[in-house]
Residue, then its C-alpha position, 0 to 999 in steps of 0.5 A: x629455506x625461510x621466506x620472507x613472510x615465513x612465521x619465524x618464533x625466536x625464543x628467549x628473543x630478550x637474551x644475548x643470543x635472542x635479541x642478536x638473532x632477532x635483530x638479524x632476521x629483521x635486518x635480513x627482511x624478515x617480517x613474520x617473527x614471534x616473540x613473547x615475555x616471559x611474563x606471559x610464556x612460562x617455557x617450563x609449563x609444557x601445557x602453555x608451551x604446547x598451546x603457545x605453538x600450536x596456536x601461533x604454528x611457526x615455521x621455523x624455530x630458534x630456541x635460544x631460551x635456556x638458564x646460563x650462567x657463569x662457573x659460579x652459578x653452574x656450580x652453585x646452582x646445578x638443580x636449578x640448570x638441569x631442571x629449567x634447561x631440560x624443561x625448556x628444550x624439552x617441552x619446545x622440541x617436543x610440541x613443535x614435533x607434535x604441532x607439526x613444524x619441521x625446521x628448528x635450531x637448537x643451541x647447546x654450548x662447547x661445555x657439551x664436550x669432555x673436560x679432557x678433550x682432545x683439542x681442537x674439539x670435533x662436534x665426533x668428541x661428544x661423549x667420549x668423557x667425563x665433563x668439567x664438574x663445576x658445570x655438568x649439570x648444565x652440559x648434561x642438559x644440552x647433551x640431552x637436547x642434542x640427542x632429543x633432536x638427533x632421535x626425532x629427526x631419525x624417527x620423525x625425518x625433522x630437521x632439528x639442528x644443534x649448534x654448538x657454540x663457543x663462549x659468546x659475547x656482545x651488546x645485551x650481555x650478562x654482568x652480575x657480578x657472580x652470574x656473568x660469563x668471563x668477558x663481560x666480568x672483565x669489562x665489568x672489573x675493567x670499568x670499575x678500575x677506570x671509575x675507582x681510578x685502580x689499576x688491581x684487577x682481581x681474576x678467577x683462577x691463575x689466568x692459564x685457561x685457554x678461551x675461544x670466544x665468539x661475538x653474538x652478532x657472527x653466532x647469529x649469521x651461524x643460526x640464520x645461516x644454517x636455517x636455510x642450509x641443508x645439511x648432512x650433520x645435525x651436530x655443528x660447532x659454531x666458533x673462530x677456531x682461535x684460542x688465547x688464555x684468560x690471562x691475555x684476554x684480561x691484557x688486550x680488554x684492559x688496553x681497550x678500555x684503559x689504554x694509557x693505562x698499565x694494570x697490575x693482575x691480581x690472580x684469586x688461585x682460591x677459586x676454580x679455573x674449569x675446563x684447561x683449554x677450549x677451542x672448536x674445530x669449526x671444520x664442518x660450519x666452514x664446509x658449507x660456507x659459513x665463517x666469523x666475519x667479526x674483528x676482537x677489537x672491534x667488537x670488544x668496544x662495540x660490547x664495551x659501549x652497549x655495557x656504558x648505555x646498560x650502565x647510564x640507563 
């Protein structure tokens, strides 16, 4: 269990993930969390990394800190997501072993799982096939983390959990135009046809793939959650259970944000539409008590306002 003046280190603390987490803790009263830039931590240097825990000796910690991308970078940049990803993980797991902390939270991704998986996927699914190309190299480095956690917790009795989450979104997103993930390249496109006053909206693929999408603020409950649970399993998928295609997506964002609007979807059949179908069987979360809280919608216009202020800043 975390107490209140436990010495919590989060990182990656300025990403989508990291900061919703950061922001739980605080709003939870915890007092004691480490942060640090960038800047003055580089997580790929194991040396630094090491020094860095050792050092400042957390209790706990969230890594939330990893090179993600959308289906264009992940293909485009495959030695670049490998290599940072492994580092990271690696280098983070290991010391925390050696400086003597037992409790961390490990956070991979539903692309961990077969292309051709069986649906919805059970956290059983792992290996069982072969992954969606355009972005194994970044899977493959999760996998890694996965049993870099399971194989210290055997041998060391850590408490090292994964979890596994579904495509996430919130305030504090990504929205480069090749390096975004789905949802905030559709409320970029979005507001880009309400500036221009269009109604073209221009999307990836034929619309037909299947999306589970889970807003970052309920990702965050999950990993301060699950800190504070024991668990028998160390592998847990964190989502909503819900799927609809990218088509549909691109119907309910575009009545939120142009809502008297009627936009015409323009499909690019040129570019790659990955994994068919991606949805999480959240079983296991939900047998400790855990479950979403947040409304699409509703967190959608929350997402929508944080991008304006990005944008007006």
């Amino acid at each position: 269990m975390i107490k209140k003046n436990s010495r919590i280190f989060v990182a990656g603390h300025k990403g989508l993930v990291g900061s919703a987490i950061l922001r739980k803790l605080k709003e939870k009263g915890y007092s004691k969390i480490l942060t640090v830039e960038k800047s003055k931590l580089d997580l790929t240097d194991q040396k630094k990394v090491h020094n860095f825990l050792k050092k400042n000796k957390p209790h706990f910690i969230f890594i939330a800190a990893a090179k993600v991308g959308g289906i264009f970078s992940n293909n485009k940049y495959k030695a670049d997501f490998i290599y940072n990803n492994l580092s990271i993980q690696l280098n983070i797991i290991d010391s925390a072993h050696k400086c003597g902390i037992k409790n961390l939270i490990f956070l991979g991704s539903s692309c961990v799982y077969p292309r051709e998986c069986k649906q919805p996927i059970k956290e059983s699914y792992l290996l069982n096939g072969k992954l969606e190309k355009t972005n194994d190299a970044y899977a493959i480095a999760k996998i890694a983390g996965i049993k870099m956690c399971e194989s210290y917790n055997e041998q060391y009795k850590t408490n090292y959990k994964c979890l596994m989450p579904t495509n996430t979104y919130g305030p504090n997103d990504n929205y480069d135009d090749l390096n975004s993930h789905f949802i905030p390249a559709l409320i970029k496109k979005i507001h880009r046809l309400k500036v221009k006053n269009s109604l073209n909206l221009k999307i990836w693929g034929d619309g037909s793939p299947m999306r589970e999408v889970i807003y970052v603020d309920d990702l965050a409950d999950a990993c301060v959650f699950f800190m504070n649970k024991k668990t028998n399993e160390n592998l847990i998928n964190i989502g909503t259970g819900i799927d609809y295609s990218i088509k549909d997506y691109a119907k309910i964002i575009s009545k939120i944000i142009l809502p008297s609007k009627k936009i015409n979807i323009v499909f690019d059949k040129t570019k790659p539409n990955g994994t068919p179908r991606k949805v999480m069987d959240i079983s296991i979360a939900k047998k400790y008590g855990w479950k979403p809280k947040s409304v699409f919608k509703k967190s959608i216009i929350e997402t929508y306002n944080s991008f304006l202020k990005e944008v007006n800043d």
